[in-house]
N, C-alpha and C positions, 0 to 999 in steps of 0.2 A: 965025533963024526956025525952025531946024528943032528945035533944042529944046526951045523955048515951045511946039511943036506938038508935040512927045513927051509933055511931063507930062500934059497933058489926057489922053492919050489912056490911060495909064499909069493913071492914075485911076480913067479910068470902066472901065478891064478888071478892075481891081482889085474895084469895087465888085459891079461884075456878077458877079465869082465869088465874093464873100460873099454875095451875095442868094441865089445858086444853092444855095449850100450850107446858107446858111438855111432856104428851100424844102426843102430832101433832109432835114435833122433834120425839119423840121415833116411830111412825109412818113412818116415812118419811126416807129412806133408803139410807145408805151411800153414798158418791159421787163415784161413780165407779171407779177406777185407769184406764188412759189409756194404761198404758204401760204394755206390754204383756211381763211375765214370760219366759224366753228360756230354752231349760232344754236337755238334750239327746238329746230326741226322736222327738222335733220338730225345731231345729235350721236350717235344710236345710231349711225352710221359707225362712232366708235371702237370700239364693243364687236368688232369683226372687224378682226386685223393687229393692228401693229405701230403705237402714235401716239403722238404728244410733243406737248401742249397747254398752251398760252400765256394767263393770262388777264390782262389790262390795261384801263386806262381812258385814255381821251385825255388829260386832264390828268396824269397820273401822270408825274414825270420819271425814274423810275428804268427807267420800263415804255419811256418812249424812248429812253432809251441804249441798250436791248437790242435797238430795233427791225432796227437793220443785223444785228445779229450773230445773228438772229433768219432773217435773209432769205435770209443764208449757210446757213442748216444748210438751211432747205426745201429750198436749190437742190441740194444736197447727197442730200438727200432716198432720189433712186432709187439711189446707192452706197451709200447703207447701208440700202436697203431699209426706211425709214419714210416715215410721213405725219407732216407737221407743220401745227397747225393753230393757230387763236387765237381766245379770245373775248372782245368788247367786255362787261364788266360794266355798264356802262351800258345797252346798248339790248338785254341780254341778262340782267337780273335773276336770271330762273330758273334758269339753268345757276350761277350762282355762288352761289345757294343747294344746288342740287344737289350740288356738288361744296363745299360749305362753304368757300367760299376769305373769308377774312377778313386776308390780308394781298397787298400787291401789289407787283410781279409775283408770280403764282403760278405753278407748275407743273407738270405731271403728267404720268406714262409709262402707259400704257396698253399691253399685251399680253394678245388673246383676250379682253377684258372683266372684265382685273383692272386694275384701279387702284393704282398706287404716287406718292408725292408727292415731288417731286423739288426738294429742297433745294438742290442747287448754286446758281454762279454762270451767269449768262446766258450765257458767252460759248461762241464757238463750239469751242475748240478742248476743254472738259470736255465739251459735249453731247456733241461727238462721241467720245470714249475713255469716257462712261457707255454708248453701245450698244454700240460696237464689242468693249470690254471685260464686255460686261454687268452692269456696276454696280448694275444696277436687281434682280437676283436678292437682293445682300443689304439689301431695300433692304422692311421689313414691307407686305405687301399692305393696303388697303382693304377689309376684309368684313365680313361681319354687317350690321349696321344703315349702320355708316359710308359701306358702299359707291354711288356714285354711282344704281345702277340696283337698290336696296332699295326696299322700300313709304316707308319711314321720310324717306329725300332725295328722295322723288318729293311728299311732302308739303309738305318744307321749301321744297322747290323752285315750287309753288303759291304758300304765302307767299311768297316773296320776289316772286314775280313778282306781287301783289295790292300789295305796299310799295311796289316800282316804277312802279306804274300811279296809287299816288295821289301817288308824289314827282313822277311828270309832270305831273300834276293840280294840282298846290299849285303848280309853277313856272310853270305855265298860267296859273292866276289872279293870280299872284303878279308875274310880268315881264311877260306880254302884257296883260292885262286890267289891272295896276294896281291890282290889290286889294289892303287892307292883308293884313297875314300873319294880324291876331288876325281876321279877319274870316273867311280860309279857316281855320284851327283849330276855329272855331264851324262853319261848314260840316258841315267831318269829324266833329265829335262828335255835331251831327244825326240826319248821314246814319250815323252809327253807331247810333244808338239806333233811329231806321228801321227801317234793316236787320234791327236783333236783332228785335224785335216781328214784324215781316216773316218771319220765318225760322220763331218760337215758332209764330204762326200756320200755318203750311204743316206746322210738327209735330204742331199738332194735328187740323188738317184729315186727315192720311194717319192718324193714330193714328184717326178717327172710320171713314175707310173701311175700313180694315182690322178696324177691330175688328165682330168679331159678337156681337151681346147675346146673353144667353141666354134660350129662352120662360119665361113667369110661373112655371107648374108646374112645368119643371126650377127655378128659381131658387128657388119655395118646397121642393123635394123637397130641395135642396140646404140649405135651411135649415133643415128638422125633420131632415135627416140630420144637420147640424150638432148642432143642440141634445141630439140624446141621447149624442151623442158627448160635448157637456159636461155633460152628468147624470151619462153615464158617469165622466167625467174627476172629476166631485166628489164620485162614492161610491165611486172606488177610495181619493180623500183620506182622505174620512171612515174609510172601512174601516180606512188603511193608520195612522192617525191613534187610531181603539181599539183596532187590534192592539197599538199601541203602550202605550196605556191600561193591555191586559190584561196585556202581558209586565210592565211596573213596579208593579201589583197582586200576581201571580204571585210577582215578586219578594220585594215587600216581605212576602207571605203567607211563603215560604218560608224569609226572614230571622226573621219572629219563631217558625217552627215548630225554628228551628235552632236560635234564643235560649231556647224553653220543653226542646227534649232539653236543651241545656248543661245547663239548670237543676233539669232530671231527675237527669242522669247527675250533676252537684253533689251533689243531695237523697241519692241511694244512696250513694253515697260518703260521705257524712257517717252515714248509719244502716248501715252496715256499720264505719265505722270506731268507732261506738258499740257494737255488737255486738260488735266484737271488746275493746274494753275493759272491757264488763261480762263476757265469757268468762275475758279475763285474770284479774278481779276474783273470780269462781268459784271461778276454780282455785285463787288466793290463799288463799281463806277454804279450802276445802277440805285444800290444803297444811297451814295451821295447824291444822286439824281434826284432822289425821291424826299430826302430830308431840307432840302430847301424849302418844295413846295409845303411841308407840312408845317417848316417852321413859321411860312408865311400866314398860313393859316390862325395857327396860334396866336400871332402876336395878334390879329384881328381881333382877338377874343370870342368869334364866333363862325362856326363853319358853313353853315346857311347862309347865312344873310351876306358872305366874301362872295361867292357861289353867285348867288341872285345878280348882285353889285354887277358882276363882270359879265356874265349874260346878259342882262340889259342894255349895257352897254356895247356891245357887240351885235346886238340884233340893230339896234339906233347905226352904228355904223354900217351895215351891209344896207339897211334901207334909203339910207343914204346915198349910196352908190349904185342902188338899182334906177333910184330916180335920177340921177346924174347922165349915166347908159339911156334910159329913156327919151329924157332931153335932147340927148346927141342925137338919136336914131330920128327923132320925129326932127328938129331944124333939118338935120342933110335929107331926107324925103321931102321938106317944104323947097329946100334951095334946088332939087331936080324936078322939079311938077312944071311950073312951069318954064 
């Protein structure tokens, strides 16, 4: 009897303190996550400290194997003096356009609001020998345009978060609603062409306010200023157009005034070289003129006494002939006397 009355009792003590201690877990409140959610409206955090961000998608299995090893380092966190954080690409579009993350897991180091992209493996024991060691120094910064907190990724970052908003949109119509898919594609292309027209419009609206006509008179003054401006503009053409006229006139005057000298300076040259061939010609005849007389002389054998010879005899004839004249004048004075 008395040990039939032990097990029962063995039992319900037993049960009672797995109930209890079931109670004491349920009691006792989950381990807190230390890693802090990133999301829109609070990522400038990292620009200030020390962070190590995480960015994954729920589906993603590579992004889950790293979640423990991932949980480790946050806790980690305050001995090595960082923040570790993570963003959902899913319900956080714009930050993953921001930071250009196009493969997953991503992740990045952050110091001061420089950005470096951090290629290792997830696990904890490299996180932790890249801070500790500072690995991340040889590791090229983020800047210029690339950088997460440039004009240039704050746009990208817009986009993606307008792509995001119609990929929820399309899953919207598409799983809740039960529309076909070709049915929300028409949709979007609509509402695209909408939009544009929408948009042209409001550019033209602000371009009408802003803009200030100008009064009649200014706009005619504006336009007799023009026009002499193009009067002007067509008698500098013309001008520049018979200067041009004048210089290839000029020209050509001056080519045939060069062509009539040659033909000058030709002309003298041909009656000078005539001139000198009838001088030649002179002298020639004159030469043979003069060698007669000398040969006469020569054969004389003397140049004196030829000389004498023909002088005397020349004087004997002229006195001959004065007496002759004489003669004649004194008979015809005798035959008129009386």
């Amino acid at each position: 009897m008395t040990a039939s009355y032990c097990v029962p009792v063995l039992l319900a003590a037993w049960l009672a303190t797995a109930a209890a201690e079931g109670l004491e877990q349920a009691a006792l409140p989950a381990e807190e996550s230390r890693v802090q959610p990133m999301t829109a409206s609070n990522w400038t955090l990292v620009m200030e400290g020390e962070w190590m961000l995480k960015f994954y998608a729920p589906w993603c299995p590579s992004c889950q194997q790293t979640d423990s090893e991932w949980e480790t380092f946050a806790k980690n966190g305050d001995t090595l003096q960082i923040s570790v954080g993570k963003v959902d690409v899913i319900q956080e579009p714009g930050l993953s356009g921001r930071f250009f993350v196009t493969t997953l897991p991503a992740f990045f180091h952050a110091k001061d609001g420089i950005f470096r992209r951090y290629r290792g493996s997830g696990i904890y024991e490299d996180l932790q020998n890249y801070i500790l060691e500072k690995k991340w120094q040889s590791v090229e910064p983020l800047t210029g345009w690339k950088s997460p907190a440039s004009l240039t990724m704050s746009g990208m970052a817009g986009l993606f978060s307008i792509s995001g908003k119609i990929w929820h949109l399309h899953n919207y119509f598409t799983v809740t609603l039960g529309i076909p898919a070709w049915c929300s594609y028409i949709f979007f292309v609509i509402a695209t062409l909408v939009f544009g027209l929408f948009m042209g419009l409001v550019l033209v609206v602000i371009s009408e306010c802003f803009y200030v006509p100008f009064p009649r008179s200014a706009s005619k003054r504006c336009e007799q200023g023009q026009r002499p401006e193009e009067a002007q503009a067509a008698e500098q053409l013309q001008d520049a157009e018979e200067e041009k006229d004048d210089s290839n006139e000029e020209e050509n005057k001056d080519s045939l005034v060069d062509d009539e000298e040659e033909k000058e300076d030709l002309g003298d040259e041909d009656e000078a070289e005539e001139d000198e061939e009838e001088d030649n010609l002179a002298g020639s005849m004159d030469e043979e003129r003069s060698d007669p007389k000398d040969q006469g002389v020569v054969k004389e054998g003397s140049v004196s006494h030829g000389e004498l010879d023909l002088d005397g005899a020349r004087s004997a004839s002229t006195q001959e002939v004065g007496e002759d004249s004489v003669r004649q004048r004194k008979s015809q004075r005798a035959n008129k006397g009386p």
